[in-house]
N, C-alpha and C positions, 0 to 999 in steps of 0.2 A: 443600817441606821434604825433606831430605835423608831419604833410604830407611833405616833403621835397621841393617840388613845392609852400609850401605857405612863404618861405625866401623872406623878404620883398626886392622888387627891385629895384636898388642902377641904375637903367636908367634916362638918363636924361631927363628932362622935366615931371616925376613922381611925385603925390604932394610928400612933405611929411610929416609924420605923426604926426609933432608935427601941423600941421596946419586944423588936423582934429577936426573938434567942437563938440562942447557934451552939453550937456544941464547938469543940478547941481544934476541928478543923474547919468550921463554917458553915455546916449544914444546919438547916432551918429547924428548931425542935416547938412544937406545940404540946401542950398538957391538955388529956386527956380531959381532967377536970374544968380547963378553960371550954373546949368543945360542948362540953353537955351543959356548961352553964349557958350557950349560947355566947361567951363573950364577941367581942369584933375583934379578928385574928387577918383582917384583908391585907394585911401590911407585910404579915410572914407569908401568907397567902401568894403575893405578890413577889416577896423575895425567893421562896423557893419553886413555885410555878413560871412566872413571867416570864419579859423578855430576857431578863439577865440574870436568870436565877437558873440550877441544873437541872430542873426538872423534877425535882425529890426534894421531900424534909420527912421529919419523922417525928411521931407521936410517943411519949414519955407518960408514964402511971397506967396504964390499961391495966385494971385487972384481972388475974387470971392469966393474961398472954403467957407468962415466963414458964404456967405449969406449963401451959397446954403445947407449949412451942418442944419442952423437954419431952413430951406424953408422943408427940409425930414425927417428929426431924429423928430419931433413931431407929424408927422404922423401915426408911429407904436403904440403907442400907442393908438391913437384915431383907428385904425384900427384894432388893435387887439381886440376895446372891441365889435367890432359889435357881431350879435347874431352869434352861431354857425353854423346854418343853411346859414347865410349868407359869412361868412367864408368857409365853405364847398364847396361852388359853385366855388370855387380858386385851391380847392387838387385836386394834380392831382397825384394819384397811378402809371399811367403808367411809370412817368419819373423816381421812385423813389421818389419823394415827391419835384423833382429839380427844378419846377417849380412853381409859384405860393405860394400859402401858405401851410405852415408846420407845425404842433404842435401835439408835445407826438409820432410822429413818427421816430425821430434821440433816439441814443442810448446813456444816458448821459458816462455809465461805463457798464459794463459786470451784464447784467440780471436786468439792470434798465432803464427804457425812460425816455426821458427827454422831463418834462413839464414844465419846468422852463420857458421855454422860445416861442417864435414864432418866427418863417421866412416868411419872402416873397422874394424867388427867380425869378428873370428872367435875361435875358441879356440885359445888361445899353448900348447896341450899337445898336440892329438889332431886332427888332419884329417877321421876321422873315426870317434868314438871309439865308436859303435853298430853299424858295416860294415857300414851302410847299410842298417838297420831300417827298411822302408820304415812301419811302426804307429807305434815310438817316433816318425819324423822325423816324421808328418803328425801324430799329436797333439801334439807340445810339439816345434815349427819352432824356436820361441824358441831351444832349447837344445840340441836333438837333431841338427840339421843338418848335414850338413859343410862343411866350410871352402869357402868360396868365395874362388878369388886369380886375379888378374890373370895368368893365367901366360903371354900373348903378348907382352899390352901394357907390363906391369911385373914383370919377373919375381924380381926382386931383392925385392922387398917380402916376403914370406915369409918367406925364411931370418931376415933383421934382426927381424920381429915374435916369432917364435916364439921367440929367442935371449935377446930382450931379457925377454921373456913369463915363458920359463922360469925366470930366475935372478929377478925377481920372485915366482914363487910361493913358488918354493924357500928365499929370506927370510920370505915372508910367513907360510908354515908355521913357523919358529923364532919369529916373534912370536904366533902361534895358540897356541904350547904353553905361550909364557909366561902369553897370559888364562885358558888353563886352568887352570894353576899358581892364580894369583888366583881365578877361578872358586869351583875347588875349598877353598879355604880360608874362601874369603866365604859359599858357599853352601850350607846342611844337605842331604845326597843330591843334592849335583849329580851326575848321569850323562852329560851331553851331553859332546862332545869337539870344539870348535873344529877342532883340530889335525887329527883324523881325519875329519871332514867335507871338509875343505883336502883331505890324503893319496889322500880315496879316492874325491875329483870326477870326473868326466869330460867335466865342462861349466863351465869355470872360461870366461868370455870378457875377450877384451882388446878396449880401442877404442884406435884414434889417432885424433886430432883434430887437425883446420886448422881454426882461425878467422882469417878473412880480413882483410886490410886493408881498414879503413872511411876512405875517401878522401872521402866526399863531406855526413859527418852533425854537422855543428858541435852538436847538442842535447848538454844535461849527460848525461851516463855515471850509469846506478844500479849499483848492486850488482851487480841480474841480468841486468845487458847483453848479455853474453855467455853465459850458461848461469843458467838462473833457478836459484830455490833448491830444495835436493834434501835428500832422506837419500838415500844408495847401499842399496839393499836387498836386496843380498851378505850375505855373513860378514864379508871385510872385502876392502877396494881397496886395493892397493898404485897409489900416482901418479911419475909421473917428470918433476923438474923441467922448469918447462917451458922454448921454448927458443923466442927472439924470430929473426925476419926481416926485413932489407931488403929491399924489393920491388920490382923494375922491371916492372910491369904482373904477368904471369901467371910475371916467371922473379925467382930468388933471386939478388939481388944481394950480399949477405952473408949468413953464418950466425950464431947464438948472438951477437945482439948483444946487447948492457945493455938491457930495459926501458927506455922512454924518457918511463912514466909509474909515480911509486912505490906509487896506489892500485891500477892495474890488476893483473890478476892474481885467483887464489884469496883468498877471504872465508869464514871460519866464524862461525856463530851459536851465542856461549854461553845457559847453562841460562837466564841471566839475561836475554836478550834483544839483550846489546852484541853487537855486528859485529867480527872480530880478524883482522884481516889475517895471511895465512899466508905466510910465508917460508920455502922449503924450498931450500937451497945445492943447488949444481948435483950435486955428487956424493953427494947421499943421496936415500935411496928417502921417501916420505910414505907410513904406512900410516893410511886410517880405517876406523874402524869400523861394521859395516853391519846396517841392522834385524833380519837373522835371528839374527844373536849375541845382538842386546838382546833378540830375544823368547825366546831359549836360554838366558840368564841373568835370564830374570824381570824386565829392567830394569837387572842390575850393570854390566854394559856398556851403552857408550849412543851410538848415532848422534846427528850433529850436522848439523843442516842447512847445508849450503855452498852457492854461488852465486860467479860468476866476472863482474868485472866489465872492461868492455873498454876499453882505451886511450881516452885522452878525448882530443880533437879539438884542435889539427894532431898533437898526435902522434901519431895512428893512421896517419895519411897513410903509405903505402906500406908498411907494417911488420904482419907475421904472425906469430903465433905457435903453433903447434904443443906438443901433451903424450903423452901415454901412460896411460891408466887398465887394472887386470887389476884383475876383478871375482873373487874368491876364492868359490864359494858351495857350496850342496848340489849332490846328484846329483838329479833332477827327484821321485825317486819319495820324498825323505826325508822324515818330517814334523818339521814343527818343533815342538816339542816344549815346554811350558813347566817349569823345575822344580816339583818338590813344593811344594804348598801356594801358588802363583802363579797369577794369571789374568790375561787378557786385557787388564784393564785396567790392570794394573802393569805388562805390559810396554809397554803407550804407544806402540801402531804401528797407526797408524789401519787400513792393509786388511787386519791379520788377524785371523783369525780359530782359534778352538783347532781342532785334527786337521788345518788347510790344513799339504798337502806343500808342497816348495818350489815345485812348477811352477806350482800354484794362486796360490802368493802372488808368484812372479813375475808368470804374465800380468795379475794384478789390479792389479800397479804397472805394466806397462806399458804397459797399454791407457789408466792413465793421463796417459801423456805421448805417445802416436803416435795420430793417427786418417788418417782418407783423407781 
């Protein structure tokens, strides 16, 4: 049953909802230019956050995004194919695998790893945004650490991630202000600040990802073939379309081709239970919404479980594709907070728990997806 607090609000100067845009499958689109004029957007706000919305809408006219997204998303794969040995020099065990590069050590589903794919984490703002606290880095590796990059073997990868990184937050914070806007109107004493949590991070991390051409698995494709099903347990992720590959063995024989299968791709799980294919065009940003908002907002805001499912069989043969995730979150030491008169169980986020800071409720999701 719908949360009582989410009655759509009949205040003046509110958009409203028939003036919210959707793209010709449904997802919520905001303009860039409405953002920075400050317009009032609480209405798309509502329909793609809320109780009945999937968690994600996407942001249209950003300048810049379309080079910058072509200038990084082809570099995973060219980087994924260096030798093992040279990829090695990037894992980093201590963080949890949070920095630097990743593969076959995230957990795709319960008693399976997942090689499907590769990471390179670091944070798209700050190299190293503690100067090298050696307490913060060994208590919370996760978040404290500094940036680990390829700088012999690939040195170009840096400039493109932190570029593309930066002009993501920097949207994702005008869409921060917007749920506050909504927040604050839906919630009696809300205090928390989306937007200033964003502003005053210094542990926001970004991933690229290579998932590999599956050349040899004729089985039916599920859902979570490719990246099982998730909430992000951010504030919120900004994603970057993503972008397919022709493959001649380990080299890129084309770029940015068409999908060559129309269910692969990003999958969201409505309130209801139904599966919604997400279609995000090449030149906008995808923002969704991540459990520390929901448990910030008591529940008004709401993550949505997603899951990525991978090209089904021949057409996966030779063909890669490549995304972009920037996880927007607290600073380690924040706690998250429920508003007045909320508990734990309204906000609906299995590992927390009241007075866990962020770092607490990060390592408790992450330990649930990486083991040794």
């Amino acid at each position: 049953q719908e949360p009582p607090f989410l009655a759509i609000n009949k205040r003046k100067g509110k958009q409203d909802m028939a003036e919210v845009e959707r793209t010709k499958d449904g997802v919520v689109v905001l303009d860039f230019n409405d953002l920075k004029s400050e317009k009032d957007l609480t209405s798309s706000i509502e329909a793609g956050f809320g109780f009945s919305g999937i968690g994600l809408l996407i942001v249209k006219n950003v300048p810049s995004f379309a080079d910058l997204r072509k200038q990084l998303l082809p570099l995973a794969p060219r980087y994924a194919a260096l030798p093992k040995e040279v990829l090695d020099k990037t894992a980093h065990k201590e963080s949890n695998y949070s920095f630097g590069w990743s593969h076959g050590k995230e957990i795709l589903r319960p008693g399976q790893f997942d090689t499907y794919k590769g990471s390179y984490y670091n944070n798209p703002q700050h190299d190293d945004p503690f100067n090298g606290r050696e307490d913060l880095i060994k208590e919370f590796p996760e978040s404290c650490h500094p940036n680990i990059w390829p700088v012999e073997d690939f040195p170009h990868l840096r400039d493109a991630f932190m570029q593309l990184g930066q002009l993501m937050v920097n949207v994702g914070l005008l869409v921060a202000k917007q749920c506050d806007r909504y927040a604050s109107r839906e919630i009696q004493g809300y205090s928390s600040s989306l937007s200033t949590i964003i502003a005053e991070s210094l542990t926001c991390k970004a991933r690229l990802l290579q998932y590999f051409a599956i050349n040899d698995d004729p089985t039916a494709r599920t859902r979570d073939s490719w990246c099982g099903w998730h909430n992000d347990h951010s504030s919120l992720t900004g994603l970057c379309p993503a972008m397919y590959f022709s493959m001649d063995g380990n080299s890129v024989k084309e770029e940015d081709i068409v999908c060559p299968d129309s269910q692969a791709g990003l999958w969201a799980r409505k309130r209801d239970g139904t599966e919604f294919k997400v279609n995000v065009p090449k030149d906008c940003i995808a923002f969704q919404i991540g459990e520390c908002s929901q448990v910030m907002t008591g529940g008004l805001l709401r993550a949505t479980p997603h899951a990525v499912q991978a090209l089904a069989y021949p057409q996966s043969v030779d063909v890669s594709r490549s995304t972009f995730a920037v996880f927007m979150q607290p600073n380690t030491d924040v706690v998250l907070s429920l508003p007045p008169g909320k508990d734990a169980a309204q906000a609906a986020v299995g590992q927390y728990k009241e007075g866990m800071t962020f770092a607490e409720f990060s390592k408790a999701t992450i330990e649930n997806f990486y083991t040794e």
